[in-house]
C-alpha positions as CSV (number, residue, x, y, z in Angstrom):
1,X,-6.2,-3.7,5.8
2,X,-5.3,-0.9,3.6
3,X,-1.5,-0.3,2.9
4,X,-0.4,3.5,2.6
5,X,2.4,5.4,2.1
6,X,3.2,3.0,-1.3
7,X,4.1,3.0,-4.8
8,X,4.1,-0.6,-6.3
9,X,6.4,0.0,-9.9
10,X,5.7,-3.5,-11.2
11,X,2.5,-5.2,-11.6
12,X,1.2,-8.1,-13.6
13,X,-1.4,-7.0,-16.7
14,X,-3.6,-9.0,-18.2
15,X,-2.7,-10.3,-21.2
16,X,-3.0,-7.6,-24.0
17,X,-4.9,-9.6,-26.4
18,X,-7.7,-10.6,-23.8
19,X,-8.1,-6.8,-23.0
20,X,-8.6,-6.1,-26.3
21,X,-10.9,-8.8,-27.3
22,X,-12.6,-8.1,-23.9
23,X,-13.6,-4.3,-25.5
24,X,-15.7,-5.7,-28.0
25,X,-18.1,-6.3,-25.8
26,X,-20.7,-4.6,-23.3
27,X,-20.4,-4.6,-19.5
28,X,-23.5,-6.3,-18.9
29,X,-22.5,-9.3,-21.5
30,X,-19.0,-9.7,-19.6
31,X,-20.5,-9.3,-16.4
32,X,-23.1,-12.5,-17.1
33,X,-20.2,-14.1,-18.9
34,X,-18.2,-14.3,-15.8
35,X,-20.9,-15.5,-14.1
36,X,-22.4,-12.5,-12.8
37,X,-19.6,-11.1,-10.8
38,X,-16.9,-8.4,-11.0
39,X,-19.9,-5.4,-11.6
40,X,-19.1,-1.7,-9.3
41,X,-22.2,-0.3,-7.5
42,X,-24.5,1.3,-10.2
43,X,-24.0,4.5,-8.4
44,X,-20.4,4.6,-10.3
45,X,-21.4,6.6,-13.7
46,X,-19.7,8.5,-17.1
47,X,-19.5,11.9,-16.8
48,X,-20.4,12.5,-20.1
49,X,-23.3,10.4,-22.7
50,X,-21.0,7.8,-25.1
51,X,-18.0,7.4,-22.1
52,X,-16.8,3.7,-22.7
53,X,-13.4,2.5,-21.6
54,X,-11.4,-0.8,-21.4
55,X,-7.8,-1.6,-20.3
56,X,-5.4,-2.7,-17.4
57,X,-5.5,-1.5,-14.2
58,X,-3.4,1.0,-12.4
59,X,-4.6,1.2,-8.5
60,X,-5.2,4.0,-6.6
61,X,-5.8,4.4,-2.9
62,X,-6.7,8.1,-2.3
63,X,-7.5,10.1,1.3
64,X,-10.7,11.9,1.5
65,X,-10.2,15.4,-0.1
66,X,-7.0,14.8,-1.3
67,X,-5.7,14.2,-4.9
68,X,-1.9,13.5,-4.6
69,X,-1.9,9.9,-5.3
70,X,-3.1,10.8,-8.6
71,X,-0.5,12.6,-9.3
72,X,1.8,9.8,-8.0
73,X,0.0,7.6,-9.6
74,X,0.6,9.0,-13.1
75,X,4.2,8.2,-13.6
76,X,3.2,4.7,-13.1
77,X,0.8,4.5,-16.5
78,X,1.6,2.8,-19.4
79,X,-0.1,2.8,-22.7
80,X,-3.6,1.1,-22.5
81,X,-3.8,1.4,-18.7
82,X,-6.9,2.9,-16.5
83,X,-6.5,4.5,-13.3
84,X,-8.9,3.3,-10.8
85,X,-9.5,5.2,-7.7
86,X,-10.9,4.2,-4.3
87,X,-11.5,6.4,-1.3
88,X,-10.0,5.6,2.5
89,X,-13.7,6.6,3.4
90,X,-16.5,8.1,1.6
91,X,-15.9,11.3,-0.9
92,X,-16.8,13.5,-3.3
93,X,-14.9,15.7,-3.6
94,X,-13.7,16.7,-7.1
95,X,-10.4,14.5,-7.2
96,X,-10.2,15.0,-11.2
97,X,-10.3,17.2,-14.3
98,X,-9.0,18.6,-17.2
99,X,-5.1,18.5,-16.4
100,X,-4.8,15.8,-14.5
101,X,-6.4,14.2,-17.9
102,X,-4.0,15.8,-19.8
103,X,-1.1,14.3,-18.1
104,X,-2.8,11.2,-18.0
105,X,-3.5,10.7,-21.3
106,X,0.1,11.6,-22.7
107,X,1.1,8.6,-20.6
108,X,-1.6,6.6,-22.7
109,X,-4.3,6.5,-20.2
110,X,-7.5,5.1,-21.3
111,X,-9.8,6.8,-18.9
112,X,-10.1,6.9,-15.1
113,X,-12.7,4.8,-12.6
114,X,-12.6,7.2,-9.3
115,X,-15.2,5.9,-6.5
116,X,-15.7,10.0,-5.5
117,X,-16.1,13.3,-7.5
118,X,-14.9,14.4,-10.9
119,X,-15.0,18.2,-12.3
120,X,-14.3,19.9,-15.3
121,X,-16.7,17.5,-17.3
122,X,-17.6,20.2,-20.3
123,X,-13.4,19.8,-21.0
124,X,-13.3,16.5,-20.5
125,X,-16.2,16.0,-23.3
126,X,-14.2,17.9,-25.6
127,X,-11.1,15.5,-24.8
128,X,-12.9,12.7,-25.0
129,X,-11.4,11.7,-22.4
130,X,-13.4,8.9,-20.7
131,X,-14.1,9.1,-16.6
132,X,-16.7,7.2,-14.4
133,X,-17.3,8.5,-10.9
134,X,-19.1,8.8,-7.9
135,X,-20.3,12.5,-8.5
136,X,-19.7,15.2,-10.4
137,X,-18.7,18.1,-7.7
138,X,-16.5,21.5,-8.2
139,X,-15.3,21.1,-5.1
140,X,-11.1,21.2,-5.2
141,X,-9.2,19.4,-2.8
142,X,-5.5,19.4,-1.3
143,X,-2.3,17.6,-1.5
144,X,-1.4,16.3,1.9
145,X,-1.7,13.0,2.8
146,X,-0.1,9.5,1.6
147,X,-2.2,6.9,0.3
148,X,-0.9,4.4,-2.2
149,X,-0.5,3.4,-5.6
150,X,-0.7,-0.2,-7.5
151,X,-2.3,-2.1,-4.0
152,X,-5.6,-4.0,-4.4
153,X,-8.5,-1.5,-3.9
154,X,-12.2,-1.7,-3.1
155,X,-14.0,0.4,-5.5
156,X,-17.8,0.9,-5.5
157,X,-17.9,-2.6,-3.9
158,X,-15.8,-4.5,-6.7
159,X,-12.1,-5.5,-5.6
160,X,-9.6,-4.4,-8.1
161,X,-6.0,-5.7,-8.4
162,X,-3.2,-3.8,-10.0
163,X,-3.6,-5.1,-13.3
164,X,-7.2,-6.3,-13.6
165,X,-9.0,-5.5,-16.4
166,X,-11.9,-2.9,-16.2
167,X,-14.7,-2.7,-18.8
168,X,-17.0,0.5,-18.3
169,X,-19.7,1.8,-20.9
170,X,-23.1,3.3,-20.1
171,X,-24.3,0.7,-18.5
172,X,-21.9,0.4,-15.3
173,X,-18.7,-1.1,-14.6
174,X,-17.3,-4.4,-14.6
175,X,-13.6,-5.7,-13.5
176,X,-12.8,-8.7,-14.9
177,X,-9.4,-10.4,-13.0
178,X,-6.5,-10.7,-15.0
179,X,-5.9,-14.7,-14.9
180,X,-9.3,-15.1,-16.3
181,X,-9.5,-12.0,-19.0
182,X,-8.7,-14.9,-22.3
183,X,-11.9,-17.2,-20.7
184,X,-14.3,-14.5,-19.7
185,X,-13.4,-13.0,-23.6
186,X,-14.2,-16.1,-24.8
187,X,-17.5,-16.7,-22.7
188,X,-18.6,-13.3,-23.9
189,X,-18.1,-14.5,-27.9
190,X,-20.4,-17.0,-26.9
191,X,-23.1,-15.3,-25.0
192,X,-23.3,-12.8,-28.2
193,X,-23.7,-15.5,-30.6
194,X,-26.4,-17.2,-28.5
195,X,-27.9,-14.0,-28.4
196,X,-27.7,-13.2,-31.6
197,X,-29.7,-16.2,-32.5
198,X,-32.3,-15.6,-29.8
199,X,-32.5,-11.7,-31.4
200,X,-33.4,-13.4,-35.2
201,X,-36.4,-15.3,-33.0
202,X,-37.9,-12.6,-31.1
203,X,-38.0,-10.2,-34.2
204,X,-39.9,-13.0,-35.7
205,X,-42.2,-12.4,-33.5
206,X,-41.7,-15.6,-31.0
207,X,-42.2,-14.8,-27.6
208,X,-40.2,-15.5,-24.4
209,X,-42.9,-17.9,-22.7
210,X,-41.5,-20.3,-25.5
211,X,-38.0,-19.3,-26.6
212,X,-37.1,-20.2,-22.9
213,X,-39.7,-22.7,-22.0
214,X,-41.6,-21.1,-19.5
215,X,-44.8,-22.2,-19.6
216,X,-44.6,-25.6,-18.1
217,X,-43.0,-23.7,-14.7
218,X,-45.6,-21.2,-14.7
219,X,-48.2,-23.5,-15.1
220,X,-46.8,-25.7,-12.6
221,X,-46.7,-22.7,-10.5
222,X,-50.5,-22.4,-11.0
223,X,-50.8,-19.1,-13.3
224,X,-54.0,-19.6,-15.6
225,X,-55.7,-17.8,-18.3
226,X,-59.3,-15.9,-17.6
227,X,-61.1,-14.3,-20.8
C-alpha cells in the first residue's frame, strides 16, 4: 500500500564505487548479470538519441496530473543521485522539463526515470540532461495533491527502493538493488569478458550452432537437412 503525504530525509545508497563500476556497462549486460531481473517495461524510453544515465535513487511517488513532489523531491538530491518517478495511476501528463532540470541538476542530479510524460525535450537535448519516460506530452499539470518522496515505488513494473541503483541507456532500464550493486558489477565484468571472447569467434567466422553446442539438441529435437 502506497504511503503519501511523506518525505523520507535519509536513505541508504549503494555503495559509490559499485554505482560507478556499474556505469561501465549496458542495461542489457546488467540486466542478464543479475540474472535477468530488475529491467522497467520497454515502454519506459530517452527522450532524446544518446540519453544514458546511472546513479542512486531518489523516489518519487507522484498524483496523476500533478508535479509537486518533484519539486519536493529536489531538496532531497545529492550529487550522483536520479530521481525516479512513479504514478498513483496511469499518466502522461508532462510532469517534467527544462526548469525543473535546471534545479535538478544544480543539486547534482544525474537524470530523471518518470513512469508518465516529459516536455520540453528540444531544451533538454541542449542540457544534456538525461530523462527516460513514459511519453513525451506538452500537456502541463498542477500542484495540488501530496504524494511522497524516498518510499519504495513501482515504476514501469520494476520496484525501486530509495537508494537502488538505476542503469538506463538506449536500450531500457534496469534497477539493480543496492545490497547487491558490488556482485551484479562484478557479474557484469565477467559476462563482457566472456563475451568478448565469443566476439573474436564469431568474427572469425564460427557460427552459433557450434560456439554454443547446439546441434546435438536440434538434432535430438529432429531438425534435418534437405538439399
Amino acid at each position: 500500500m502506497h504511503e503519501l503525504g511523506v518525505v523520507h530525509t535519509t536513505i541508504d545508497r549503494a555503495d559509490p564505487a559499485a554505482v560507478e563500476a556499474l556505469s561501465g556497462f549496458g542495461v542489457a549486460t546488467i540486466h542478464e548479470a543479475m540474472g535477468r531481473l530488475g529491467l522497467m517495461r520497454p515502454y519506459i524510453r530517452p527522450v532524446y538519441e544518446g540519453a544514458r544515465l546511472c546513479g542512486t535513487a531518489v523516489t518519487v511517488l507522484l498524483q496523476p496530473g500533478d508535479n509537486w513532489m518533484l519539486h519536493v523531491a529536489a531538496e532531497q538530491v545529492q550529487d550522483g543521485d536520479v530521481v525516479v518517478a512513479g504514478c498513483t495511476t496511469e499518466s502522461e501528463d508532462g510532469f517534467f522539463g527544462e526548469l525543473l532540470a535546471t534545479s535538478l541538476r544544480s543539486r547534482g542530479a544525474r537524470g530523471l526515470v518518470i513512469d508518465g510524460g516529459c516536455r520540453d525535450v528540444d531544451e533538454l537535448r541542449a542540457m544534456d540532461f538525461p530523462v527516460f519516460s513514459r511519453a513525451i506530452n506538452a500537456k502541463g499539470t498542477v500542484k495540488a495533491t501530496l504524494g511522497s518522496v524516498n518510499v519504495p515505488v513501482n515504476v514501469a513494473n520494476a520496484l525501486v527502493n530509495p537508494g537502488d541503483v538505476v542503469v538506463a541507456d538506449a536500450d531500457g532500464v534496469v534497477v539493480v538493488p543496492a545490497a547487491r550493486a558490488a556482485d551484479v558489477a562484478e557479474a557484469a565484468w565477467k559476462r563482457e569478458e566472456a563475451e568478448a571472447g565469443k566476439r573474436a569467434r564469431f568474427e572469425s567466422g564460427e557460427l552459433g550452432l557450434d560456439i554454443y553446442d547446439m546441434r546435438p539438441r536440434l538434432a535430438e529435437l529432429g531438425l534435418t537437412y534437405k538439399d
